[in-house]
C-alpha positions as CSV (number, residue, x, y, z in Angstrom):
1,X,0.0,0.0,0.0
2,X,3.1,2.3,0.7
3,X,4.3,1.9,-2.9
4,X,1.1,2.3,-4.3
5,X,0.5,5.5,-2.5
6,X,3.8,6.4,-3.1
7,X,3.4,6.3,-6.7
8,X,0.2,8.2,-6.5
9,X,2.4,11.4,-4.9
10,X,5.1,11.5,-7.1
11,X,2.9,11.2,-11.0
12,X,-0.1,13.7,-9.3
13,X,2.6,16.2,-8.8
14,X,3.1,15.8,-12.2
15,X,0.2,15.6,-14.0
16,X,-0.6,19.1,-15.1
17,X,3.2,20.5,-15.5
18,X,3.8,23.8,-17.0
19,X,5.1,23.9,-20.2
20,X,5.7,27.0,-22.6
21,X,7.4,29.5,-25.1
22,X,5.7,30.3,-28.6
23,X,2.3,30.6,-30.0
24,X,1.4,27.6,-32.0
25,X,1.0,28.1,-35.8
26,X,-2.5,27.9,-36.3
27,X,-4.7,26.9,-39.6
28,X,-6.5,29.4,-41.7
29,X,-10.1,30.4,-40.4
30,X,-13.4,29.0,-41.8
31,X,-16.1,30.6,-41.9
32,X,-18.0,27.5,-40.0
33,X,-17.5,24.1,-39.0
34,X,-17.3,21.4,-41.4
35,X,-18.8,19.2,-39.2
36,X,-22.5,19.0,-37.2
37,X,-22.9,22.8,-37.6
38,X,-19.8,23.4,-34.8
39,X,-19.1,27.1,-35.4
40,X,-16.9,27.6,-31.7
41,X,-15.5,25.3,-29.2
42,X,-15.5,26.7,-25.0
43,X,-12.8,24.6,-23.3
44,X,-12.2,24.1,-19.8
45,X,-9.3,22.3,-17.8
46,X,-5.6,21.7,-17.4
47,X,-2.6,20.5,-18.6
48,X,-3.9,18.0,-20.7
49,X,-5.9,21.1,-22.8
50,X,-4.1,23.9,-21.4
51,X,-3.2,25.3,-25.0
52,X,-0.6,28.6,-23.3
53,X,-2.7,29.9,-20.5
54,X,-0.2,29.1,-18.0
55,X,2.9,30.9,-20.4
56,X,0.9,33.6,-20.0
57,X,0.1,33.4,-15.9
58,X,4.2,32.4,-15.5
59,X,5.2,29.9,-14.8
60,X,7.1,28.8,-11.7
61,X,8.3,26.2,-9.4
62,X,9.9,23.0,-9.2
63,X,8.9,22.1,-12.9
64,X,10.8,24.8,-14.5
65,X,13.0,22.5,-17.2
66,X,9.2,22.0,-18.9
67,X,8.7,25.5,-19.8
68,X,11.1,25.6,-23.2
69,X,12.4,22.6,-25.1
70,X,12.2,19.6,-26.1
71,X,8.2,20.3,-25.5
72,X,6.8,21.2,-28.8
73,X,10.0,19.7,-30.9
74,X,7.1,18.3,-33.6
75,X,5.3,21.8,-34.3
76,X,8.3,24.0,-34.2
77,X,9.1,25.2,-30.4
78,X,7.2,25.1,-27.0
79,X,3.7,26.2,-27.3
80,X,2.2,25.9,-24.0
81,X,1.2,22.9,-24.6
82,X,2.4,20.0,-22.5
83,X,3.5,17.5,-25.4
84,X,6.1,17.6,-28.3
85,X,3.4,18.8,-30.3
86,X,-0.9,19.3,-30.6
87,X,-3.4,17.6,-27.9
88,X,-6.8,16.4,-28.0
89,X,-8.2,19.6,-28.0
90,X,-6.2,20.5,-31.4
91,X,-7.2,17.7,-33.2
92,X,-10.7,18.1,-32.5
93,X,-10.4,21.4,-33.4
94,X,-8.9,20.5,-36.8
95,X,-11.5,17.5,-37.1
96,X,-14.5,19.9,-36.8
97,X,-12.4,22.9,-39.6
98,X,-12.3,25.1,-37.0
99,X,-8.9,26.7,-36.5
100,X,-6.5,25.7,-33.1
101,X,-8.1,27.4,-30.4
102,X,-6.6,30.2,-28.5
103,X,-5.7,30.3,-24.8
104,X,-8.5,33.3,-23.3
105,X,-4.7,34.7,-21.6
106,X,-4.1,35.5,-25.4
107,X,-5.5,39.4,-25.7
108,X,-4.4,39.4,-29.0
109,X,-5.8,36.7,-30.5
110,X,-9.4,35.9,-32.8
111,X,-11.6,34.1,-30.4
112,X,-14.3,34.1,-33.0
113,X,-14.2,30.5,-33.0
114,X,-13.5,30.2,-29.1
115,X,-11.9,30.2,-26.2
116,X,-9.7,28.1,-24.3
117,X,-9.9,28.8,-20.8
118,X,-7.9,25.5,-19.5
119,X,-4.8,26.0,-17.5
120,X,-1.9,24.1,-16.5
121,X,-2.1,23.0,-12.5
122,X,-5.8,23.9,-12.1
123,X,-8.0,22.1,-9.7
124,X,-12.2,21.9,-9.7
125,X,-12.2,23.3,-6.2
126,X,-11.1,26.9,-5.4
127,X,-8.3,27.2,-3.4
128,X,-10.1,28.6,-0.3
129,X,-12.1,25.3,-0.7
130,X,-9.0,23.2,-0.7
131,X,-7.3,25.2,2.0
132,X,-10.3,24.5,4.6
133,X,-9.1,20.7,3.9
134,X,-5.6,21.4,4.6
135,X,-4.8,21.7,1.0
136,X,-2.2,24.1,-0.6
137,X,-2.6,24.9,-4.3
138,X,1.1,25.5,-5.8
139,X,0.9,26.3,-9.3
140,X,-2.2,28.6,-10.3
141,X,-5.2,29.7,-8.8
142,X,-7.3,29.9,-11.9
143,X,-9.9,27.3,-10.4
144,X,-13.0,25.7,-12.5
145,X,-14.9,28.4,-10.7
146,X,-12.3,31.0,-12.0
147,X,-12.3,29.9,-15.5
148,X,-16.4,29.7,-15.4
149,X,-16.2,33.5,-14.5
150,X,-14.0,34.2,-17.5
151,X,-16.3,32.5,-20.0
152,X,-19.0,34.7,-18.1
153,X,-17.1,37.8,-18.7
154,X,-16.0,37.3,-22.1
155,X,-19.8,36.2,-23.2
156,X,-21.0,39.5,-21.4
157,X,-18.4,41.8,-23.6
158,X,-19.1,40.1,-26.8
159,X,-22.7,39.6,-26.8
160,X,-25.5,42.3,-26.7
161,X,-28.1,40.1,-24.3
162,X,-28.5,36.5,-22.6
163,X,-30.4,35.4,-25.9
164,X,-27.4,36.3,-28.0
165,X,-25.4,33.7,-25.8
166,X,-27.7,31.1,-25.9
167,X,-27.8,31.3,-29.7
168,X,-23.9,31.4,-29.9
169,X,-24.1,28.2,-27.5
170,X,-26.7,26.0,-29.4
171,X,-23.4,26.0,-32.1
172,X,-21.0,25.5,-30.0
173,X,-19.1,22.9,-28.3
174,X,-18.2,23.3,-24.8
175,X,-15.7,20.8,-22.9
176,X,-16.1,20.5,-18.9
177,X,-12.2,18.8,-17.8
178,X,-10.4,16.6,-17.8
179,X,-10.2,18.5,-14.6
180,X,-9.7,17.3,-10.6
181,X,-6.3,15.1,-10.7
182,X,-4.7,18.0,-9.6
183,X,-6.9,18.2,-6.6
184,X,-6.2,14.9,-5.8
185,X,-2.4,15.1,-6.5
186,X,-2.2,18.4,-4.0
187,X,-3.7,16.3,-1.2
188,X,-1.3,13.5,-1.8
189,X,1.7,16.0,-2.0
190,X,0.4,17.6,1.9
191,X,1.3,14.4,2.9
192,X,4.1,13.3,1.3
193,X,7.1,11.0,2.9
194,X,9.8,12.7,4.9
195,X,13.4,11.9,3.2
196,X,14.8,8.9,4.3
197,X,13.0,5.9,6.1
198,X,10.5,5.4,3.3
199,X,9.6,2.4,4.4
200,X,8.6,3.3,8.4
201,X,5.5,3.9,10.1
202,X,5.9,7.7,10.2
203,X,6.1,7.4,6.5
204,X,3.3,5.1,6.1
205,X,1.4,7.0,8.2
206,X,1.7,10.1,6.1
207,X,0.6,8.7,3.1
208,X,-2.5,6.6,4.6
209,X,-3.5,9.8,5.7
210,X,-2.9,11.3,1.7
211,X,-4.6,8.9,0.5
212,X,-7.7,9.3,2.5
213,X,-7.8,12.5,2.1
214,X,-7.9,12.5,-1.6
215,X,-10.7,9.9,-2.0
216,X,-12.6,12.3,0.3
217,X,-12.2,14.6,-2.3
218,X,-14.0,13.0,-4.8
219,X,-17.4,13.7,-3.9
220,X,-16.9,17.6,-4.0
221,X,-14.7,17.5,-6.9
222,X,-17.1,15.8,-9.6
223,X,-19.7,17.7,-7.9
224,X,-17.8,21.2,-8.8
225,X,-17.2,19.7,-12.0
226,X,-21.2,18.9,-12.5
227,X,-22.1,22.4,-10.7
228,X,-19.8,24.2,-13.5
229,X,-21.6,22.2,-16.3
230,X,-25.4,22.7,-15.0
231,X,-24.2,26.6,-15.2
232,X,-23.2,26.4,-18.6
233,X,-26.6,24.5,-19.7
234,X,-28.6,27.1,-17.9
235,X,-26.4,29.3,-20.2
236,X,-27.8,27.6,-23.3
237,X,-25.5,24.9,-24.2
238,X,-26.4,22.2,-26.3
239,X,-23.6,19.8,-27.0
240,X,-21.2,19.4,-23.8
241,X,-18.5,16.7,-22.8
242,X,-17.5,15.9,-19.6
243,X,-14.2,13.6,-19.6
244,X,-13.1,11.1,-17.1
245,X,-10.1,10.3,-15.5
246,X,-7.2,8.7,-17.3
247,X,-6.0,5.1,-15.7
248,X,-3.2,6.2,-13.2
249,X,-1.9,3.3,-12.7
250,X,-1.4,2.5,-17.1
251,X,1.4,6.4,-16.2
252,X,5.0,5.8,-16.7
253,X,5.3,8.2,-13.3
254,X,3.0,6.7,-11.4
255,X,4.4,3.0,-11.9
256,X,8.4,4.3,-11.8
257,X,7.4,5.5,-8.1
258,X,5.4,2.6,-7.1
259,X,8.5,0.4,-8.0
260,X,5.9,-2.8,-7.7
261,X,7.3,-6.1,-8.2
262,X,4.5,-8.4,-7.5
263,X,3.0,-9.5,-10.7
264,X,0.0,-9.7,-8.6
265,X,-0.4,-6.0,-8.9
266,X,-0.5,-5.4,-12.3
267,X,-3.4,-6.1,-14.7
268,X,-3.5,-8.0,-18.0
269,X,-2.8,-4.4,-19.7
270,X,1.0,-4.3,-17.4
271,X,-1.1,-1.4,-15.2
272,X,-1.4,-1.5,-11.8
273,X,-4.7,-2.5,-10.5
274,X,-4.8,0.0,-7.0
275,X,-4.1,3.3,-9.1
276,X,-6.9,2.4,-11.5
277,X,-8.9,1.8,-9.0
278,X,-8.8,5.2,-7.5
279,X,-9.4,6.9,-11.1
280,X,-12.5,4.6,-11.5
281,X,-14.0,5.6,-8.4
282,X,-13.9,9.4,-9.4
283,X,-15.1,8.3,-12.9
284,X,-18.1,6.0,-12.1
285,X,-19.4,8.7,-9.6
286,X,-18.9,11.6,-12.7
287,X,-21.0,9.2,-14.2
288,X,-23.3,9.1,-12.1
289,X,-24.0,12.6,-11.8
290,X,-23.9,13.0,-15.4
291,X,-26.5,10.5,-15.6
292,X,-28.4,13.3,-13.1
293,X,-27.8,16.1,-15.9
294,X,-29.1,14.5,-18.8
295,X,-32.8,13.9,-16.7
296,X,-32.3,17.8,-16.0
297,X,-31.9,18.8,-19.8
298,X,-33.5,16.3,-21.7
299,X,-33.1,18.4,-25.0
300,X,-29.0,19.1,-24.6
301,X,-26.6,16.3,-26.0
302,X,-24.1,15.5,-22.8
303,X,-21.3,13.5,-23.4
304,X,-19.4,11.3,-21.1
305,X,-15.4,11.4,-22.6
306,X,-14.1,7.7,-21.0
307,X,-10.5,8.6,-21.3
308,X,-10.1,5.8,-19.1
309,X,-11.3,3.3,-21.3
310,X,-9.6,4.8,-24.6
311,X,-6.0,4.6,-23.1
312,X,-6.9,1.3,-22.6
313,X,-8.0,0.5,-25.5
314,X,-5.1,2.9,-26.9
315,X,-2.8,0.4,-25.0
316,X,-4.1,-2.8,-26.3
317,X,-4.0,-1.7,-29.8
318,X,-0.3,-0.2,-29.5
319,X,1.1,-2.7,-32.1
320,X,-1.8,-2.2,-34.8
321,X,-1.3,0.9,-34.5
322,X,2.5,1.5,-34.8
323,X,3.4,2.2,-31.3
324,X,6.5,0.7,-29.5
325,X,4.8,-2.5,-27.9
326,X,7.8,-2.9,-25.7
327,X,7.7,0.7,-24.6
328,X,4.2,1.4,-24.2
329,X,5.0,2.4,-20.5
330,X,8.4,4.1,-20.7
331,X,8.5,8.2,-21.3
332,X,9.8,9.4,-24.5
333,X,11.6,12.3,-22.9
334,X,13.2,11.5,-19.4
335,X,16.1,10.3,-17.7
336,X,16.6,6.5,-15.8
337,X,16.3,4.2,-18.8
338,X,14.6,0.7,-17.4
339,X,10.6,0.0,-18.1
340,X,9.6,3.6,-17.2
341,X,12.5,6.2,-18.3
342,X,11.5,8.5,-15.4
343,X,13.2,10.1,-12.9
344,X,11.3,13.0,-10.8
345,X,15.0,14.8,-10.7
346,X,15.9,14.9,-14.1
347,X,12.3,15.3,-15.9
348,X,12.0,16.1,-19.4
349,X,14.1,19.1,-20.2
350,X,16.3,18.7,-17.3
351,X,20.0,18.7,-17.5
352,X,20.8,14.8,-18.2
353,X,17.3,14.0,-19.7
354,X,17.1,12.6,-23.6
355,X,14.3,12.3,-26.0
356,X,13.9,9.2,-27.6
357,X,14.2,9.0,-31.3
358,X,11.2,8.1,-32.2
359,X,8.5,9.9,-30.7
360,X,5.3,8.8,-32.7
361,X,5.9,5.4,-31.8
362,X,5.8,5.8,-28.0
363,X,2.5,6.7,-26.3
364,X,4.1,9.2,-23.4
365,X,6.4,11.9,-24.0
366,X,7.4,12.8,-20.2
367,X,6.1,10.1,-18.1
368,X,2.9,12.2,-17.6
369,X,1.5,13.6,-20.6
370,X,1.4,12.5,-23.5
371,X,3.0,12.3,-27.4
372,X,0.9,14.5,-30.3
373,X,0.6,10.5,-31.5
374,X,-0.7,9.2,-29.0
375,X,-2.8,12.2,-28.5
376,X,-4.2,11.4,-32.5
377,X,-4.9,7.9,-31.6
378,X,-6.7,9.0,-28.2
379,X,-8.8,12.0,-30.2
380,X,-10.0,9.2,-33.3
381,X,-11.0,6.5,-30.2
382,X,-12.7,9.3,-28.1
383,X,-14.9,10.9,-31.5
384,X,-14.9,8.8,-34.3
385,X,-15.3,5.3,-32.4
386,X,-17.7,5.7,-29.9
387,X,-15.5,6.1,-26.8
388,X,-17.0,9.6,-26.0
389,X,-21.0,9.1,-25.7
390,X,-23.5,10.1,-26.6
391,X,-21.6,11.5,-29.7
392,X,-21.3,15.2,-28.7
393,X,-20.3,16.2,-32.3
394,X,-21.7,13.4,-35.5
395,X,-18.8,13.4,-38.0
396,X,-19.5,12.4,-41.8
397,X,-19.1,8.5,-42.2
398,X,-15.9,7.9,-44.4
């Protein structure tokens, strides 16, 4: 149990690192969407959308070395974004003919098409909210709540009236998360092992008492998440997702710090079964209250995005689909070599980390996030085969 908590400290630390330099090169504007009549896409999240909002806040901290290169290597120089090239968010962009979307931190850019509001290191609760648990926030304060209150004030100084939102929202696409590992990860890192002694009760202690902590999270986290979407459908959405939880324990970090050598542990996919686990028990009660939603607004299309299940699937097909099979849990971009090529003191872009030489065929670039392929793959499972559902957006059969 040590390990496995162990291993849930060290990747939740990581999972929304800043990472930044340039603006991205974007695609030409459209007039509208080739696809479903999407005209805009409203994102909110983290790191795994975060498209430069965090360049734009600063960013600081112990996770400095992901701010500049190697991220972006595979689109010309460090974005923002937390990969060597596009995310999910980009390709679905792209997929729908609507141009990259633009981080809201971005004055100078044409949000006529929307606005990305997600940020690297945010959490669903507030940081007051957090604090009454004990909980320090270390990266950003821009919140779910703080992002909903952007959208709100940049729908207020582009639109004339409440009806003029609503009809700019019955075209539009708007994307609740992936947000509330970081919550999770902040309540783990409270609680963290003292150096040395790993292994004794003190220690142990410590992290029983992260652990239990962060599953007491849950609850209020997919309800802030579930709270944020019900104010966006009383806003006049139509067409919403709300994404799950990515398997924690399929993470090259999470595993590296776990250091598990009991087959036992591991699943028939080479994850480890605790970690997993704990994701699915955030997911299935998201589920649940999304379940709750769709009785509330019978006539808007809400998605459930089962991230979970994609990387699995993602994970199985890693031959097929021209991934490394032997390296579907080792980082890219990293330092340590063995199964997981992580090390927490020498992460990507740290003096004495390397990049493998073939990114497209490894699923995760930095032992947290993942490669613009794998990213592809994830984006095709998640809207073209079913693994995001109901369909929020109905793509021309090829």
């Amino acid at each position: 149990m040590a390990r496995i908590v162990l291993a849930a400290l060290v990747a939740l630390l990581l999972i929304v690192g800043p990472c930044h330099a340039r603006p991205a090169p974007q695609q030409a504007a459209k007039e509208k969407a080739v696809a479903d009549g999407i005209t805009a896409i409203y994102n909110f999240g983290d790191s795994l959308s975060d498209t430069g909002n965090l360049l734009r806040e600063g960013a600081t901290g112990m996770l400095q070395y992901t701010t500049g290169p190697p991220y972006g290597s595979a689109i010309g120089g460090a974005t923002g974004r937390c990969s060597d090239g596009y995310l999910m968010i980009d390709y679905l962009a792209k997929d729908l003919g609507l141009p990259l979307l633009s981080p809201y931190l971005d004055k100078g850019a044409d949000f006529t098409h929307g606005v990305n509001f997600a940020v690297a290191g945010a959490t669903a609760l507030d940081a007051a909210a957090l604090a009454r648990r004990g909980v320090a926030v270390p990266h950003t304060n821009t919140s779910l709540a703080v992002q909903l209150q952007q959208f709100k004030d940049f729908m207020s100084a582009n639109t004339r009236s409440p009806q003029e939102i609503r009809e700019k929202l019955a075209r539009s696409l708007v994307m609740v998360g992936e947000i509330g590992g970081n919550d999770y990860n902040y309540a783990f890192s409270e609680n963290r092992p003292v150096a040395g002694g790993a292994r004794n009760f003190y220690n142990f202690g410590r992290m029983a008492t992260g652990v239990v902590e962060a599953m007491a999270l849950v609850p209020d986290v997919v309800r802030s998440v579930t709270d944020a979407a019900r104010e966006l459908l009383d806003m006049g959405a139509t067409r919403l997702e709300i994404p799950g939880n990515f398997p924690l324990g399929c993470v090259p970090s999470y595993m590296s710090a776990a250091n598990e050598t009991d087959p036992a542990a591991y699943d028939a996919n080479g994850c480890l079964m605790s970690l997993n686990l704990f994701a699915q028990m955030h997911n299935v009660l998201l589920q649940q209250e999304i379940r709750e939603l769709r009785r509330s607004y019978p006539s808007a299309t809400i998605a459930y995005g089962d991230y979970f299940y994609a990387y699995v699937q993602m994970l199985r097909d890693a031959g097929k689909t021209g991934f490394d099979e032997g390296a579907v849990t080792k980082a890219c971009c990293g330092a340590g070599g063995g199964a997981y090529n992580f090390d927490m003191e020498r992460m990507c872009g740290a003096p004495g980390a390397t990049v493998c030489a073939r990114p497209d065929e490894r699923i995760s670039w930095d032992g947290v996030h993942l490669t613009q392929r794998a990213y592809r793959v994830m984006t095709d499972l998640l809207y073209h085969k079913g693994f995001a559902s109901p369909a929020p957006v109905e793509f021309p059969r090829t």
